[in-house]
C-alpha positions as CSV (number, residue, x, y, z in Angstrom):
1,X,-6.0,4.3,-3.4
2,X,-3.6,2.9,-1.0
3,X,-4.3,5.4,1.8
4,X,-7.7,4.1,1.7
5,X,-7.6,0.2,1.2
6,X,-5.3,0.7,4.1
7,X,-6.9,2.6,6.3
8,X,-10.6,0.7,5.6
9,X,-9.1,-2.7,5.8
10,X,-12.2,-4.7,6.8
11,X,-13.8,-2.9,4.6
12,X,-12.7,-4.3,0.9
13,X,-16.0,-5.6,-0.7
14,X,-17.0,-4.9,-4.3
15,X,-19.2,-2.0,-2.9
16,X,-16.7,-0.4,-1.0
17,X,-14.0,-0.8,-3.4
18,X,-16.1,1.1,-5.8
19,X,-16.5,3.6,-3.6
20,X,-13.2,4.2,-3.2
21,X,-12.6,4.5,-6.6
22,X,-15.6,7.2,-6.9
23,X,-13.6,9.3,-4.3
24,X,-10.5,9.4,-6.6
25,X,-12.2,10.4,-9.7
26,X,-12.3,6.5,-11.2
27,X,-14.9,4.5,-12.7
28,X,-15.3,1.5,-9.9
29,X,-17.5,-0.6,-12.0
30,X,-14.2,-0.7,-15.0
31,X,-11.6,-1.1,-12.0
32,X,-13.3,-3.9,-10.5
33,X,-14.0,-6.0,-13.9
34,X,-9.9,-4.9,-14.7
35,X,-9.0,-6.5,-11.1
36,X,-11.1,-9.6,-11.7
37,X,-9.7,-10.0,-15.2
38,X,-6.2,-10.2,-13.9
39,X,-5.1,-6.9,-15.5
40,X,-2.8,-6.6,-11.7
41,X,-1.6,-9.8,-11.1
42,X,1.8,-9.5,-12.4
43,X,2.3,-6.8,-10.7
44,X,1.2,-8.2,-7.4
45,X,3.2,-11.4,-8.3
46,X,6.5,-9.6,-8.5
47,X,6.2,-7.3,-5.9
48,X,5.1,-10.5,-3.5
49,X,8.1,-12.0,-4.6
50,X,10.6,-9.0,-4.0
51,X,9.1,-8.9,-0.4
52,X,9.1,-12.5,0.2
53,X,13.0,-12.4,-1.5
54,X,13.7,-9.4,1.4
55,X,12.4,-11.4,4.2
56,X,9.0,-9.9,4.6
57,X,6.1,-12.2,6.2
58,X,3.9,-9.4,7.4
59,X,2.7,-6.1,6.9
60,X,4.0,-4.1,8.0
61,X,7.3,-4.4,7.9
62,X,9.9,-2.2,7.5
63,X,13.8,-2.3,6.8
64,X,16.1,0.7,7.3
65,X,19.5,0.5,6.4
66,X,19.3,-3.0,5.3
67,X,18.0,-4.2,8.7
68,X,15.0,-5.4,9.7
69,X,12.9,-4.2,12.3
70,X,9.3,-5.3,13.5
71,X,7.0,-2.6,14.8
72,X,4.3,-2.8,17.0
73,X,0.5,-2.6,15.7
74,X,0.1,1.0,17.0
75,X,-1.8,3.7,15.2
76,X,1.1,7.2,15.8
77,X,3.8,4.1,14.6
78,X,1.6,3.3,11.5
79,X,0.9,7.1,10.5
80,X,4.3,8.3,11.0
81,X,5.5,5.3,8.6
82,X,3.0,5.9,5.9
83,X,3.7,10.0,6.7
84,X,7.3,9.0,5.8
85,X,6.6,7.0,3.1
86,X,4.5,10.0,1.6
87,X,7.4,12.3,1.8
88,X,10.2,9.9,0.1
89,X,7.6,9.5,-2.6
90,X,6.9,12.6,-3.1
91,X,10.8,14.1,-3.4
92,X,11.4,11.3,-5.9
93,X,12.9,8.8,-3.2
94,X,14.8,11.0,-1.5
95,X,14.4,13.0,2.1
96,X,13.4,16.5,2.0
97,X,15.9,19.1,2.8
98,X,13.9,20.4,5.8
């Protein structure tokens, strides 16, 4: 779901957002009354508050080795980062051996 909030980001009406969740085999009608009833909003509350703790104030941001660094708004930068993100994910937070 991530992949495609991000990548339709002016795009995050009720319709659309049930849409999405149609396209990932999820009921949109029960994940939109789940939103609105604030099922998520401890999760977003902590996680806004471990990026705001780390020094975030926009996305994105990203931190390697401890150290902050600002990227430009470029389409190759953001694929490559969320490509990268994709693969520590998938090998359990961890680079692949390739």
């Amino acid at each position: 779901m991530g992949e495609l909030l991000f990548s339709h980001q002016e795009q995050l009406d009720d319709y659309s957002l049930k849409a999405y969740a149609k396209q990932l085999g999820m009921d949109g009608d029960k994940m939109l009354k789940e939103v609105n009833a604030g099922k998520f909003d401890a999760v977003v509350a902590r996680q806004l508050k471990e990026g705001e703790a780390a020094g975030v104030t926009a996305t994105p941001s990203m931190y390697f080795n401890g150290r902050f660094f600002v990227l430009p708004i470029a389409t190759e930068f953001l694929v490559f980062s969320a490509q990268d993100e994709a693969e520590w994910q998938s090998n359990n937070g961890a680079w692949s051996k390739q």
